[in-house]
C-alpha positions in Angstrom: 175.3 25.4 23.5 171.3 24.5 22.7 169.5 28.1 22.7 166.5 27.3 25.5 163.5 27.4 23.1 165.2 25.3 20.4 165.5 22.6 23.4 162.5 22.8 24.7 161.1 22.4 20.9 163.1 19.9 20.0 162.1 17.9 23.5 158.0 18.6 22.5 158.5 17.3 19.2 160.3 13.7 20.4 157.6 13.7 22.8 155.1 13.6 19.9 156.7 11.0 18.1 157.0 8.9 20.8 153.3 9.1 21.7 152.3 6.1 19.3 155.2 3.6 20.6 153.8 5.0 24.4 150.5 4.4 23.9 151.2 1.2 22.5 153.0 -0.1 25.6 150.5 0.7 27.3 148.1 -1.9 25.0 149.8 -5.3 25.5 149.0 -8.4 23.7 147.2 -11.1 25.3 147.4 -14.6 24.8 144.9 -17.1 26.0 145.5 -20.6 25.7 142.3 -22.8 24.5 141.7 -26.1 25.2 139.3 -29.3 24.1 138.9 -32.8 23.4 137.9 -32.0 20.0 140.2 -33.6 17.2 142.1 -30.8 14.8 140.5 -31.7 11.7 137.0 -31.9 13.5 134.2 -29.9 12.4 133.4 -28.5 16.0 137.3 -27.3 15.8 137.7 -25.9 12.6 134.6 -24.1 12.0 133.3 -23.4 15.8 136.1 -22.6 18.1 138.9 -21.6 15.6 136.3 -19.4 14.1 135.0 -18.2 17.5 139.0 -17.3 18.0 140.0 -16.1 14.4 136.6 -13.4 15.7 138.0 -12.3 18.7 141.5 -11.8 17.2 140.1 -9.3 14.4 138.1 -7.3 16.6 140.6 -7.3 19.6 143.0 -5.6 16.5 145.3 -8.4 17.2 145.7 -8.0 20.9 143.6 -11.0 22.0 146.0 -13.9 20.3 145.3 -17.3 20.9 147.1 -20.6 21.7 145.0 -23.7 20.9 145.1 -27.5 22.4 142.6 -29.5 20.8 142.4 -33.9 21.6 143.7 -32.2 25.2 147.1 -31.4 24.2 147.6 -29.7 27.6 147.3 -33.3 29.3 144.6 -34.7 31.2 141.3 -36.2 30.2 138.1 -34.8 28.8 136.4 -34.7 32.3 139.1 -32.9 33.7 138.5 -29.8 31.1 136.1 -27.9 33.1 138.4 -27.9 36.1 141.2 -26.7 34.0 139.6 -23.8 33.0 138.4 -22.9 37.1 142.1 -23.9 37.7 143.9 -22.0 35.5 145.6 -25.0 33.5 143.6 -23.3 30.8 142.3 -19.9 30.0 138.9 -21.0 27.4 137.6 -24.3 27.5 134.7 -26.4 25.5 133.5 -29.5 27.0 131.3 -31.4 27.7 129.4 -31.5 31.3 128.0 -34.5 31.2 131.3 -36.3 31.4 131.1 -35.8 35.0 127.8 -36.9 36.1 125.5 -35.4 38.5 127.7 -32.4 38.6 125.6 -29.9 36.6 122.3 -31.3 37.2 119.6 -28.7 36.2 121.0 -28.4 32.6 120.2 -32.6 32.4 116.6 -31.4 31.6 118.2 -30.7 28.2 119.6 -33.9 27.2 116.1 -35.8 28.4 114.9 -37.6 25.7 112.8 -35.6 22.4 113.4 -32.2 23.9 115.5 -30.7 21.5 114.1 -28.9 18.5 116.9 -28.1 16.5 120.7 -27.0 17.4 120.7 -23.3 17.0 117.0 -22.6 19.2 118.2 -25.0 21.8 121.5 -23.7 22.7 119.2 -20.3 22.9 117.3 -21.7 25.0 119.6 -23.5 27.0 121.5 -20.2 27.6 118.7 -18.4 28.7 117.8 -21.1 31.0 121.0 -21.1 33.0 121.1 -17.3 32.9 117.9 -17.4 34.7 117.8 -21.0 37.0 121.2 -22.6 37.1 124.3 -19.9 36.5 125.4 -21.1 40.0 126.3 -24.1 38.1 129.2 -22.5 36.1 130.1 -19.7 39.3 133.5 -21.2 39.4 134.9 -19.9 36.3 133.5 -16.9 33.5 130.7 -18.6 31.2 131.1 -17.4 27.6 128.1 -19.9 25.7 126.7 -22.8 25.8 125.1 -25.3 23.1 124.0 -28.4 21.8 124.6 -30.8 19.0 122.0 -31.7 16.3 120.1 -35.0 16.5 121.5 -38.0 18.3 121.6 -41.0 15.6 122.4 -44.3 16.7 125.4 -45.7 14.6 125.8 -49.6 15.5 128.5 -52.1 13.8 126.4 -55.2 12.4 122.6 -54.9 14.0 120.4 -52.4 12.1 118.4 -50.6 14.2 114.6 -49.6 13.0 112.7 -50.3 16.5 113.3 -50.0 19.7 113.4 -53.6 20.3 116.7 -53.8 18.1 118.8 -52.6 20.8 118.2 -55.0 23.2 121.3 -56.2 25.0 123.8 -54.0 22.4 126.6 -52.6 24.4 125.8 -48.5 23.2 128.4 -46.3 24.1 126.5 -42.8 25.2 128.1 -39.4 26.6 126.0 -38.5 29.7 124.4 -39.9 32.5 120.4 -38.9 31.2 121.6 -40.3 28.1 123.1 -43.4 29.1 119.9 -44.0 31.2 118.0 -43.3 27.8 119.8 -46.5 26.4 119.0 -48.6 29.6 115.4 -48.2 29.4 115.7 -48.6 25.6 117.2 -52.1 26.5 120.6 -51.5 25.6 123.4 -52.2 27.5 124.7 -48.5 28.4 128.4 -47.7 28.6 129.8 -44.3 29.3 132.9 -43.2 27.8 134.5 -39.7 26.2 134.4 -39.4 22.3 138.1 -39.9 21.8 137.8 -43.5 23.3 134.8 -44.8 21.0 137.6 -45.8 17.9 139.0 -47.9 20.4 136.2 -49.3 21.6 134.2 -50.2 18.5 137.8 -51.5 16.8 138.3 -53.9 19.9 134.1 -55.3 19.9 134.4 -53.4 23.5 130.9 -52.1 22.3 128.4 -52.5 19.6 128.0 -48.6 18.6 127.6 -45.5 20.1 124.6 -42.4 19.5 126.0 -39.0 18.3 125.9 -36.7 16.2 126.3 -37.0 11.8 128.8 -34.2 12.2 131.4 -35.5 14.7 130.9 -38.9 12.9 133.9 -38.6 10.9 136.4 -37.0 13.3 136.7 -40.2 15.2 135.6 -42.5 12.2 132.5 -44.6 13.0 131.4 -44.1 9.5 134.3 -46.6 8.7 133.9 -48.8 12.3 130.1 -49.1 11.8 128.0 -50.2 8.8 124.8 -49.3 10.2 122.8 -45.9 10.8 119.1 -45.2 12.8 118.1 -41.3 12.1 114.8 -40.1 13.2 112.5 -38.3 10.9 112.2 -34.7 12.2 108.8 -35.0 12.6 109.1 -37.8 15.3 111.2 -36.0 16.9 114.9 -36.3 18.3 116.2 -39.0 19.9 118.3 -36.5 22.3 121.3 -33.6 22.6 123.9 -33.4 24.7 125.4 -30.1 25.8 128.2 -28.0 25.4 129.8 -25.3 27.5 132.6 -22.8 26.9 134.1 -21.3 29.8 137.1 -19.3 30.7 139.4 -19.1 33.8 137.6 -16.5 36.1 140.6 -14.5 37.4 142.0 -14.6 34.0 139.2 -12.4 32.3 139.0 -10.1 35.1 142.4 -9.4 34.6 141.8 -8.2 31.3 141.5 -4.5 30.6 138.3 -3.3 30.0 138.3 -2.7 26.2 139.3 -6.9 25.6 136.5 -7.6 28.3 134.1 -5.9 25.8 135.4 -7.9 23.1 134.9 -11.4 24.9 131.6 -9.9 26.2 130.5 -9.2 22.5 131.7 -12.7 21.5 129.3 -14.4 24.4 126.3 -15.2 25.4 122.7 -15.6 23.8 123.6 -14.9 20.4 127.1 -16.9 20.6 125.4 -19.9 22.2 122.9 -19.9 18.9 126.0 -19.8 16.5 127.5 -22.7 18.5 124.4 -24.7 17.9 124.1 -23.8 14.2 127.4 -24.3 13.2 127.8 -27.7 15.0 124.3 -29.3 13.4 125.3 -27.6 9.8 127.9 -30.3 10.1 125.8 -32.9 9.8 125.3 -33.1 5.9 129.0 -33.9 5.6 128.7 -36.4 8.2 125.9 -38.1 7.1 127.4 -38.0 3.6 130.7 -40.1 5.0 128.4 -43.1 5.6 126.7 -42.8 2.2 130.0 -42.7 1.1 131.5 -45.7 2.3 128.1 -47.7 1.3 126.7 -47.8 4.7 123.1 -48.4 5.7 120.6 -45.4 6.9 117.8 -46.5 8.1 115.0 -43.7 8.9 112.9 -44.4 12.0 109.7 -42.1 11.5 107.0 -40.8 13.7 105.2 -44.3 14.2 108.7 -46.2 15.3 109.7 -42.9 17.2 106.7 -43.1 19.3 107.9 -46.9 20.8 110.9 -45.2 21.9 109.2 -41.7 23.4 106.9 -44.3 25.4 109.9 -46.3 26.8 111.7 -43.5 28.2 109.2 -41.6 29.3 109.9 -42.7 32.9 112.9 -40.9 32.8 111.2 -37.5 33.0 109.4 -38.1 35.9 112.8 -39.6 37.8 114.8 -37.0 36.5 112.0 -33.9 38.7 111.9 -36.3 41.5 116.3 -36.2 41.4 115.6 -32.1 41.4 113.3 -31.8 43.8 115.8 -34.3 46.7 118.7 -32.0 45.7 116.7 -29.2 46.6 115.3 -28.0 43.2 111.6 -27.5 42.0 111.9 -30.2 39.4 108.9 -29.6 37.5 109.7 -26.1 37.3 112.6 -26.5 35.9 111.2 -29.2 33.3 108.4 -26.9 32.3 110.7 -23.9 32.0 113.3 -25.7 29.6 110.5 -26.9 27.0 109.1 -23.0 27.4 112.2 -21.4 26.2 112.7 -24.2 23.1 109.2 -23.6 22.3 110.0 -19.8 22.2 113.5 -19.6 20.5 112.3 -22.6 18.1 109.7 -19.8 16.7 112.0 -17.3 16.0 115.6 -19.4 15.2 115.0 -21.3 11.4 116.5 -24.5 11.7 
């Protein structure tokens, strides 16, 4: 028979030693499952979300793991992201708002034609702005950032474009509605369609080109489906941005314990959104390099052209407060607010 104390020791010291393997039940793993339209060997993949996940792995210590679906490998299209995420189809999601128009409204003002300044300062700015006049917006899921590409360039199959004028009667494949409105009063025949259907579309003659970005150029190949570039010299201006947004399934991050909230929480907002923009327009080089590579034609449209284009669409300002102010909005005040904040984050972001 076990003498009492030696029992009772030999009990206190299991206890011990079982501690760690207790205390680690108690820390489960989670895994969230992340979802886009973004192609796997895209820039925006590789260096912005599997990086923003690759973070929040190492400072969870593992216990934030991550499942990712990029080119919507959980089913569906690109304008059904957002919904996945307030549905639960998906835990994190990036997409892009404008593919449903009208639904997000007030962020439009940042996709109005040369409001950007660069990447990194507008997705500042365009954080700050829905943290103070549009986070209803988002309410149906957890916002984590926000951001926007670097400067749209107009990539076209056989008409150069170095004026305005060019475009007229081009079918121009653009992302969002302000956009697509852009190309309208630009004279181009506008047609809206998600990013993985432009290869398609510019293979078949469906459309004459398309306006993004240098760095998402090569992900779906219009370096090798176009021969022709427009890029505006930074000091005209750019063309326009679209934006971005990264959201998570509400109920899903207020499940998590409070020490993984923190994590997320650290891996969000203001800050996060600027990285988003940075990363994304650092792209550009290699972009722009693809066409160079392939003996393409850049053409650089400069202050003087640019200003044909900023007086075309300048209608579109003015149209876009008077849609604010009939869904209930201050328009103006909203305008005025988002070229406030670029002004302000532009002075202390470097391009």
């Amino acid at each position: 028979m076990i003498p009492r104390r030696s029992f009772l020791q030999s009990t206190a010291a299991a206890a011990v030693l079982a501690a760690p393997a207790i205390r680690g039940l108690a820390q489960p793993t989670v895994t969230l499952k992340f979802a886009t339209f973004m192609a796997p060997q895209s820039n925006v993949w590789i260096n912005m979300h599997k990086a923003w996940m690759d973070k929040v792995t190492q400072e969870s210590g593992g216990r934030i793991q991550f499942q990712g679906y990029p080119a919507m490998q959980l089913g569906g299209s690109p304008a059904q992201l957002y919904d996945q995420a307030k549905d639960g189809v998906a835990d994190i999601i990036w997409t892009l708002p404008g593919y449903t128009a009208g639904r997000f409204p007030r962020i439009e003002a940042f996709e109005l034609p040369f409001m950007m300044s660069h990447a990194e300062a507008t997705s500042k700015a365009l954080w700050e702005y829905i943290q103070t006049l549009a986070a209803d917006e988002f309410k149906g899921t957890h916002l984590i950032a926000v951001n926007v590409h670097g400067p749209g360039v107009i990539h076209t199959a056989h008409q150069p474009i170095r004026t305005a004028a060019d475009l007229k009667g081009l079918k121009i494949r653009g992302p969002s509605r302000q956009v697509t409105k852009l190309l309208a009063t630009l004279g181009a025949t506008p047609v809206g369609m998600p990013l993985p259907a432009i290869p398609d579309a510019l293979s078949k003659g469906t459309i004459a080109g398309c306006v993004l970005p240098w760095e998402v150029v090569p992900s779906v190949k219009v370096q090798e489906l176009t021969r022709h570039h427009a890029e505006f010299d930074p000091a005209g201006g750019a063309l326009y941005t679209a934006c971005f947004v990264m959201a998570m399934n509400k109920d899903r991050y207020d499940s998590l314990p409070a020490d993984l909230k923190k994590v997320i929480d650290a891996n969000s907002g203001l800050t996060t959104s600027g990285w988003l923009g940075k990363v994304q327009q650092a792209g550009d080089a290699a972009g722009r390099q693809s066409a160079l590579a392939r003996g393409n034609t850049i053409a650089t449209i400069g202050p003087e052209a640019a200003q044909e284009f900023r007086r075309r669409s300048r209608t579109l300002e003015v149209e876009w407060i008077e849609d604010m102010n009939k869904r209930g909005y201050d328009g103006k005040k909203l305008l005025d607010t988002a070229k406030a904040l670029i002004e302000k984050h532009t002075k202390t972001s470097k391009a």
